[in-house]
C-alpha positions as CSV (number, residue, x, y, z in Angstrom):
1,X,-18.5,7.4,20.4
2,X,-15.2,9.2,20.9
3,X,-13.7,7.1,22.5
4,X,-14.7,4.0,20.1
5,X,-13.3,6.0,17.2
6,X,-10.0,7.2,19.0
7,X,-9.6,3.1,19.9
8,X,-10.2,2.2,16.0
9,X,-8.3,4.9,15.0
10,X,-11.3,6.4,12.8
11,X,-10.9,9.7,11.2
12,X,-13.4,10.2,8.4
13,X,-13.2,11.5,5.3
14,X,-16.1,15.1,5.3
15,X,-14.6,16.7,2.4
16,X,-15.7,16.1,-0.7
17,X,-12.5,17.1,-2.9
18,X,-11.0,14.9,-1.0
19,X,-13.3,12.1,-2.5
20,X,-12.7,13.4,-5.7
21,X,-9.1,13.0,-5.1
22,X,-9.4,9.4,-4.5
23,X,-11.9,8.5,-6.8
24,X,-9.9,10.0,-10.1
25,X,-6.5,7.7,-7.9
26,X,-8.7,4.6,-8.0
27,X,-10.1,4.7,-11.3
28,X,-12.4,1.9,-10.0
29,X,-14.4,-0.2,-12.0
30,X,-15.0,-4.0,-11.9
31,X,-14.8,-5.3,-8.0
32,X,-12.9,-2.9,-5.3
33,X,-12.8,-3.7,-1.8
34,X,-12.9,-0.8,1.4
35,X,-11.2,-1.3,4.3
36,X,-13.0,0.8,6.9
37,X,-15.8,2.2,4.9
38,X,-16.7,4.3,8.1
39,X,-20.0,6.4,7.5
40,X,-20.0,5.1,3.2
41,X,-18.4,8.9,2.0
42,X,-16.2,6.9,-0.2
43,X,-18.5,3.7,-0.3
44,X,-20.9,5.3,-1.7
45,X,-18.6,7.4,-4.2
46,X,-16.9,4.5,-5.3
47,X,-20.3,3.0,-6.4
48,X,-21.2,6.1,-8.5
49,X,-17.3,5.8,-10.3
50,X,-18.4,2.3,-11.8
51,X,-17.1,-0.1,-9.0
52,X,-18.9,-3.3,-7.4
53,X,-17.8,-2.3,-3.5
54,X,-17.5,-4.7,-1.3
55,X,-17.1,-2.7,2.6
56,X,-15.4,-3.5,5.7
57,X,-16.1,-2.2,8.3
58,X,-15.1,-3.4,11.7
59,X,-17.1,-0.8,14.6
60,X,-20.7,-2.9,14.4
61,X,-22.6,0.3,15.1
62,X,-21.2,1.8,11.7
63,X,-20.9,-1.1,9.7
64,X,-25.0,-1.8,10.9
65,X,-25.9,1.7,10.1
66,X,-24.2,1.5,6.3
67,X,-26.2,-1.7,5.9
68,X,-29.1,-0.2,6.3
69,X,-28.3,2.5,4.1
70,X,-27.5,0.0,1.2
71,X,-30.0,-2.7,2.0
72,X,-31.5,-1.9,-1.7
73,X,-28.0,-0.9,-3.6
74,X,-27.1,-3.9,-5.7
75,X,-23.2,-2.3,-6.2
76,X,-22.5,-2.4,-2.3
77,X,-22.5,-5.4,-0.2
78,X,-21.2,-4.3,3.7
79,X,-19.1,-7.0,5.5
80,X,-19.0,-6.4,9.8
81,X,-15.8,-7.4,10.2
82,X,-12.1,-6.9,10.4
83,X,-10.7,-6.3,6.7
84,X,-7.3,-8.1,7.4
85,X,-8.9,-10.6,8.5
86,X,-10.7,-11.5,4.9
87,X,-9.9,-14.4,2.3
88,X,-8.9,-12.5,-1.0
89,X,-11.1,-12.8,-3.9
90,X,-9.8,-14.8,-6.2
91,X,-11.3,-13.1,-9.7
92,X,-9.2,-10.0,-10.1
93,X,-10.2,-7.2,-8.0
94,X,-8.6,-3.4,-6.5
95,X,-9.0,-2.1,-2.6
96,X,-9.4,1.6,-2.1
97,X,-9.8,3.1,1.2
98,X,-9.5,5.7,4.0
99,X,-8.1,3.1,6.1
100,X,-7.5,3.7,10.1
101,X,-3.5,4.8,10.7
102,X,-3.0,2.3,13.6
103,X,-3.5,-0.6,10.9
104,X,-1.9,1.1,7.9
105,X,1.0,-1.7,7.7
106,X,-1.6,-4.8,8.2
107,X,-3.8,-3.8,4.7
108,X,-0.7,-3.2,3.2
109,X,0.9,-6.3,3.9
110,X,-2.9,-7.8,3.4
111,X,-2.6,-6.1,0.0
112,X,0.7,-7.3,-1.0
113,X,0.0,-11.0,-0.4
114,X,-3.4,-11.0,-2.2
115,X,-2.5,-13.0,-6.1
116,X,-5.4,-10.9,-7.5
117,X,-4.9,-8.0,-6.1
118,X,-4.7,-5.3,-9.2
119,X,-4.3,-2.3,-7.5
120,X,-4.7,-0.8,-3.9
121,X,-5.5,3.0,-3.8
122,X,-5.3,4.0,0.4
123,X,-5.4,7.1,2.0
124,X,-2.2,7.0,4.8
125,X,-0.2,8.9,6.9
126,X,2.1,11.5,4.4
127,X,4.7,10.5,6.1
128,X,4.0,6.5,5.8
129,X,2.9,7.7,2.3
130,X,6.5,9.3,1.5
131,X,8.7,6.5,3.4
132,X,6.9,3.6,1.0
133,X,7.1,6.1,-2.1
134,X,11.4,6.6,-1.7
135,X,10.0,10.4,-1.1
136,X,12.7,10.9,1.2
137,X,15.3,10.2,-0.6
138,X,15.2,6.7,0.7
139,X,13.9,3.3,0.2
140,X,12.1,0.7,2.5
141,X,12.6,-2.9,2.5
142,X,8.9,-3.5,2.0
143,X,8.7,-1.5,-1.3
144,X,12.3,-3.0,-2.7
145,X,11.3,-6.6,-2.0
146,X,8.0,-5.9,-3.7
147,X,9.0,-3.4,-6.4
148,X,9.1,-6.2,-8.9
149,X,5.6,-7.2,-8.5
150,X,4.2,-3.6,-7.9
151,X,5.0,0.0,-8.2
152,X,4.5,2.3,-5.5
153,X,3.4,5.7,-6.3
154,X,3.0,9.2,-4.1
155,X,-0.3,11.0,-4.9
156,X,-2.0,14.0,-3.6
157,X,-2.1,15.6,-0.1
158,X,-5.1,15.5,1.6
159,X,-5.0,18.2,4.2
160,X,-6.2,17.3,8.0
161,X,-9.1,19.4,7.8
162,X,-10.5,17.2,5.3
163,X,-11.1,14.5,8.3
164,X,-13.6,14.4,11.4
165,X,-12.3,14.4,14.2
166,X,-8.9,16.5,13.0
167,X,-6.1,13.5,12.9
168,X,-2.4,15.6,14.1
169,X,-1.4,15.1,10.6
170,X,-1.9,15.2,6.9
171,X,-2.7,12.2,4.8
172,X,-1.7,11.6,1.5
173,X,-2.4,8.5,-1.4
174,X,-0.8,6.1,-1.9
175,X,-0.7,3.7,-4.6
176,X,0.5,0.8,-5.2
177,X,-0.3,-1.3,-8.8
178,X,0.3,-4.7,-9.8
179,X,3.0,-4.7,-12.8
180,X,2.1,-6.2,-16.3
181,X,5.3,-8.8,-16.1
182,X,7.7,-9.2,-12.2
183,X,11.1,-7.6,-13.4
184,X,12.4,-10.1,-11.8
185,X,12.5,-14.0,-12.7
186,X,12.7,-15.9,-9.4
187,X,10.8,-14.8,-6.4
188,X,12.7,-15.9,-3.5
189,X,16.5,-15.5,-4.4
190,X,15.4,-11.5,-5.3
191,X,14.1,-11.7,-1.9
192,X,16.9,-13.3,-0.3
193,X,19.2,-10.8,-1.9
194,X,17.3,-7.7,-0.7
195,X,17.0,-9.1,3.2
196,X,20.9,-9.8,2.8
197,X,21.3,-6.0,1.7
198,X,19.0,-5.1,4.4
199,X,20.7,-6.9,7.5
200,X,23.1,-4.0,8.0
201,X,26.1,-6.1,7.8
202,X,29.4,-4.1,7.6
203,X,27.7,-0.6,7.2
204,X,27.2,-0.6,3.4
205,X,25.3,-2.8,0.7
206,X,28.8,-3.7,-0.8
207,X,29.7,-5.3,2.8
208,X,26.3,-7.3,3.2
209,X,26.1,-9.2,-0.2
210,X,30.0,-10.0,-0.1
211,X,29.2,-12.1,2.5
212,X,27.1,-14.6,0.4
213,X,28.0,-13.6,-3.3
214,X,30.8,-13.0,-5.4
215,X,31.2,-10.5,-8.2
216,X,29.4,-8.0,-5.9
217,X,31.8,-4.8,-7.4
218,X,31.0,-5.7,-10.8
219,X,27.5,-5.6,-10.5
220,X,27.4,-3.1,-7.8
221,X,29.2,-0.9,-11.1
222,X,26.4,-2.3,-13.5
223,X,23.9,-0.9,-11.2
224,X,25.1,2.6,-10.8
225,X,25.5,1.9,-6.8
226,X,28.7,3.1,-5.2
227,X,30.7,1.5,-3.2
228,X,30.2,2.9,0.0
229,X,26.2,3.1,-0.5
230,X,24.2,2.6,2.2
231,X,21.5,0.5,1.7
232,X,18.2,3.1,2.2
233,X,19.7,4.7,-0.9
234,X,20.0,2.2,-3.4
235,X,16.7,2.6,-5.8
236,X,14.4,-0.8,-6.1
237,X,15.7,-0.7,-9.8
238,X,19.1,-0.9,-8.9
239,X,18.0,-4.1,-6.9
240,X,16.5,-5.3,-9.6
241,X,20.2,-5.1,-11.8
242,X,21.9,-6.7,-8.9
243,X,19.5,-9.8,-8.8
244,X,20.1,-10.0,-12.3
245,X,23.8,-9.7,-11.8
246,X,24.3,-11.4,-8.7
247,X,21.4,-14.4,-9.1
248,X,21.2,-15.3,-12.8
């Protein structure tokens, strides 16, 4: 058993603040979907908090065990299967979960691509948590090229002991939620902007998009971003004035 839970990368949740913690980050209601519901701590939690769960879970032994457990429990349905794998929903719906470390970046990207995906509540890595958050004083390209569909937030620690068996880290939440309106108009030249920024050519962000656009100083000024800037330190807002700058 350890060894099928060091392969899936399973670490699960045993204390119950921790729950808490998620639950009041999820305010879940209406349909939410768990990516490696585990032994049902959250599962279970989630159902209590208002929310119609559906729960992956990929390890057959677990997944068969929680599908006992909720046989009678019209709020959960379990799904034996691997959560990245799944067709999105297409009524409106939120994912919350403890999800497995090895696979962190798969639900996200899973997450990101999904049209009715509200809101996705997940407990990560801190430090995967702080690199997507700008925690560092830095930004990712995966949170600038989405940052004007969804904004990425840092929530609370969860400490290591709150996990059997002990993971060599702390976890944290993170959240990401669907915005009202994009900031930006046009999908793919925003994108096409930020990958240019990103390619590193020349050193700086000024450098890169010279090479495809003109007026870059002027709305490298309008932004606030210095000349010399460097591209992990240019906020997603700031992106978000050069599109309109630069791609308008």
């Amino acid at each position: 058993m350890d060894r099928a839970r060091r392969t899936l990368s399973q670490n699960f949740m045993v204390d119950e603040h921790a729950v808490e913690l998620m639950i009041k980050a999820a305010a879940p209601e209406g349909l939410v979907l768990e990516p490696g519901a585990g032994e049902g701590v959250l599962t279970f939690a989630l159902a209590e908090a208002g929310a119609r769960v559906i729960a992956y879970e990929v390890d057959p032994r677990l997944a068969g065990r929680l599908a006992s457990r909720t046989r009678d429990d019209s709020r959960i349905t379990v799904v034996r299967g691997d959560f990245t794998a799944a067709r999105a929903p297409r009524e409106p719906f939120a994912v919350a979960g403890n999800i497995p470390y090895a696979i962190t970046s798969k639900i996200v990207d899973w997450c990101l691509r999904a049209p009715s995906l509200t809101s996705a509540t997940l407990l990560t890595q801190r430090e995967y948590a702080r690199k997507r958050t700008g925690d560092y004083g830095r930004w990712s390209l995966v949170t600038v090229e989405s940052w004007p569909w969804f904004h990425w937030r840092l929530g609370d620690t969860v400490g290591r002991e709150a996990f059997r068996p002990v993971p060599s880290v702390d976890s944290a939440i993170l959240r990401m939620e669907r915005r009202p309106e994009p900031l930006v108009a046009e999908r793919r030249s925003y994108q096409e902007l930020v990958e240019l920024g990103f390619g590193g050519v020349g050193g700086s962000v000024r450098a890169s998009l010279k090479a495809r656009y003109d007026r870059v100083d002027a709305a490298l000024e309008a932004a606030g971003v210095a000349r010399d800037a460097v591209v992990g330190h240019v906020h997603p807002d700031q992106w978000v004035t050069l599109w309109g700058r630069l791609c308008r």
